[in-house]
C-alpha positions as CSV (number, residue, x, y, z in Angstrom):
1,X,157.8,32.9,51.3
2,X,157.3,30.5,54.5
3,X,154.4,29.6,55.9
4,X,153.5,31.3,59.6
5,X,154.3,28.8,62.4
6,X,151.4,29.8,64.6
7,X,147.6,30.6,64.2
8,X,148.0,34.3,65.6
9,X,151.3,35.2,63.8
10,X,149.5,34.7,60.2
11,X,145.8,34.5,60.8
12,X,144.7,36.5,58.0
13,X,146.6,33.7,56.0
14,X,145.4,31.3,57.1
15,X,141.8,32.2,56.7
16,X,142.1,33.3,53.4
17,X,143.4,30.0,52.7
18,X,140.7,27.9,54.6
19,X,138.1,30.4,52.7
20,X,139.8,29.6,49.4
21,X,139.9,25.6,50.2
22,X,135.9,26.1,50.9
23,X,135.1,27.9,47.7
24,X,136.7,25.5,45.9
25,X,135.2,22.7,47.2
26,X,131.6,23.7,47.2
27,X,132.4,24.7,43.4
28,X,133.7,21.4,42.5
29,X,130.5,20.1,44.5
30,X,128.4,22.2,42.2
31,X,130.1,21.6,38.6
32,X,129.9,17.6,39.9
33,X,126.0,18.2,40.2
34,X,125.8,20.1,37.2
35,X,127.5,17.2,35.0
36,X,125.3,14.8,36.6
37,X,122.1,16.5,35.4
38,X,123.5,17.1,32.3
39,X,124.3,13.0,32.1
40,X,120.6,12.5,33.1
41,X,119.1,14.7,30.6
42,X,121.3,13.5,28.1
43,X,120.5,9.9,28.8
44,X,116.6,10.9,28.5
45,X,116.3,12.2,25.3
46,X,118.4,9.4,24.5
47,X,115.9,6.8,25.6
48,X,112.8,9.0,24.1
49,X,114.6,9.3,20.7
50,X,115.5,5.4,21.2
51,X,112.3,4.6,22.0
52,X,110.0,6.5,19.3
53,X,111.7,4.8,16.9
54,X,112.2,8.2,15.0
55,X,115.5,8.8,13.1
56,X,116.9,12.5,13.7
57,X,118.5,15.3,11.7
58,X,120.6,18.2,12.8
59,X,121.5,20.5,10.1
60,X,124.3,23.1,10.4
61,X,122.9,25.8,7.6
62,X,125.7,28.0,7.5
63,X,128.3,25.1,6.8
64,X,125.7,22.3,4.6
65,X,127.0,20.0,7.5
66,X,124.1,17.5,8.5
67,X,124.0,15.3,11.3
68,X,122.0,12.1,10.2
69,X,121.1,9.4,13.7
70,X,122.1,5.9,13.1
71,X,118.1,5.0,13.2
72,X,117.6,7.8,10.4
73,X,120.3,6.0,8.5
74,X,119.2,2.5,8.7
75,X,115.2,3.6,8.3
76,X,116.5,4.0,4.4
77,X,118.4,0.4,4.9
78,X,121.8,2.2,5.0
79,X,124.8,1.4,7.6
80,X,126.3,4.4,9.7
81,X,129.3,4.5,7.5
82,X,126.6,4.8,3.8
83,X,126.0,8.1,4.9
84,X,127.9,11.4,5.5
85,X,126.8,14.5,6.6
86,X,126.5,16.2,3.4
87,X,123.0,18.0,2.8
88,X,122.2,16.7,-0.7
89,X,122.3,13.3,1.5
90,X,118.5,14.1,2.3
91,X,117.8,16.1,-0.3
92,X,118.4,13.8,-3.1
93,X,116.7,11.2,-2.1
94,X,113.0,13.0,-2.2
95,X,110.7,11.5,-4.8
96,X,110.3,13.7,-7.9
97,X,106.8,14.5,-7.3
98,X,107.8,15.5,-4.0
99,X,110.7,17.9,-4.2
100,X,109.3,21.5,-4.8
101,X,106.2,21.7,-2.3
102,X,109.1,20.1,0.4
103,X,112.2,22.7,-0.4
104,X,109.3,25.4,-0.9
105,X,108.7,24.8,3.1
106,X,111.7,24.4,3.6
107,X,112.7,27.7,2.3
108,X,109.9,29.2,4.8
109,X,112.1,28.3,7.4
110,X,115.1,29.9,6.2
111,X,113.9,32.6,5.2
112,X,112.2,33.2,8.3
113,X,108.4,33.0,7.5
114,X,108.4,29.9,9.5
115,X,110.0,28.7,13.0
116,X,108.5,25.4,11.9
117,X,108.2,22.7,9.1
118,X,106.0,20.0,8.7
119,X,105.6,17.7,6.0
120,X,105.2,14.4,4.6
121,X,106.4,12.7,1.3
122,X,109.0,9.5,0.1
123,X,112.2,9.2,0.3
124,X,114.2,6.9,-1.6
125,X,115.8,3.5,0.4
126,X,118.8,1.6,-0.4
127,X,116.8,-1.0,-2.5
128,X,115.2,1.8,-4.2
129,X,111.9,1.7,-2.5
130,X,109.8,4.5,-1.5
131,X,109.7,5.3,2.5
132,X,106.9,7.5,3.6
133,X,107.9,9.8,6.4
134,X,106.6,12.7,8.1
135,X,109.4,15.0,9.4
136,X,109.1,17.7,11.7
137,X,111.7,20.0,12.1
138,X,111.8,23.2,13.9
139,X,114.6,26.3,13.3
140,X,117.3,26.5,16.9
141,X,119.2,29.6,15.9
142,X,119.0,32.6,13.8
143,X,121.1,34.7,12.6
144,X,120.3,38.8,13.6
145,X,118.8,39.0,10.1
146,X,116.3,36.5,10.9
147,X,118.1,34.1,8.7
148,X,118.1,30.2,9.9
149,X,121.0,28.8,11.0
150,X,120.6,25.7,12.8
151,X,117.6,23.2,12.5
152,X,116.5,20.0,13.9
153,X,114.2,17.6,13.3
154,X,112.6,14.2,13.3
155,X,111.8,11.7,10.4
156,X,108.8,9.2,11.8
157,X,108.6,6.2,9.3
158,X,104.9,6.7,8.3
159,X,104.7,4.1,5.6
160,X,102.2,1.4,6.8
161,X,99.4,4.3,7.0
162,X,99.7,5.6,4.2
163,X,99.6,1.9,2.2
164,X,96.1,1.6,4.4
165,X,95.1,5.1,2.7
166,X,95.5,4.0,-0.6
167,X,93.8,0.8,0.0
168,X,91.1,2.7,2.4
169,X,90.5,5.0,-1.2
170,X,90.6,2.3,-3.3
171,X,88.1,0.1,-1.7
172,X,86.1,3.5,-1.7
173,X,86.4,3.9,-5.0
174,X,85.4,0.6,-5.7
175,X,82.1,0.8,-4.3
């Protein structure tokens, strides 16, 4: 195939091809700004998830695959490399008198009762310490049954206040 030598011999090639060369441009033009606001939003949560201070989860339900942040990781004195993505990561670290009333809401979510779950109780650190926490989660996908799939969710180190409760009840109770 050659190429016409002159504007009226081929015209309807050529502007076919100057129409293809324009689509193509203003769709790189538009995947360029996509990418960018994608980078931006990225690099806000980021910050905001930085900044709180909050360690994050992202569980996979179907697989038991957890995503643990490097902040949730070292808020239980643990490197990046401690911790894997295993579920029984979390769960075995609950205190004792903890564990039921947490899975119990827990199981609201799966089961669909609940879109959300709230709750706050200890985990167990590195050293062996308890760590308070309050961790939100809310369920991302379903599957058409209603089952849960994918949640997410925030662990927000709420130890200090609750050592003020007990020593706010225990002055209480003193008087």
């Amino acid at each position: 195939m050659s190429f016409p030598t002159s504007l009226s011999a081929g015209w309807p090639l050529w502007v076919g091809l100057l129409l293809f060369v324009a689509v193509a441009w203003v769709l790189a033009q538009q995947m360029r700004r996509r990418a960018a606001s994608l980078r931006d939003s990225e690099e806000r949560w980021k910050f905001a998830l930085d900044g709180s201070g909050d360690g994050v989860w992202d569980a996979d339900l179907a697989t038991g695959r957890t995503l643990y942040s490097p902040r949730w990781k070292t808020m239980l004195g643990h490197t990046e490399a401690e911790i894997g993505t295993a579920y029984e990561e979390w769960s075995s670290r609950i205190h004792p008198d903890d564990l039921a009333r947490v899975m119990a809401l827990e199981q609201q979510c799966h089961d669909g009762q609940s879109d959300h779950f709230i709750a706050e109780y200890r985990l167990r650190t590195k050293l062996g310490r308890w760590l308070w926490v309050l961790d939100r989660g809310k369920v991302v996908r379903r599957s058409a049954s209603g089952r849960a799939l994918r949640m997410i969710g925030t662990h927000t180190d709420i130890s200090a206040r609750k050592t003020a409760e007990a020593r706010q009840g225990a002055y209480a109770a003193a008087m």
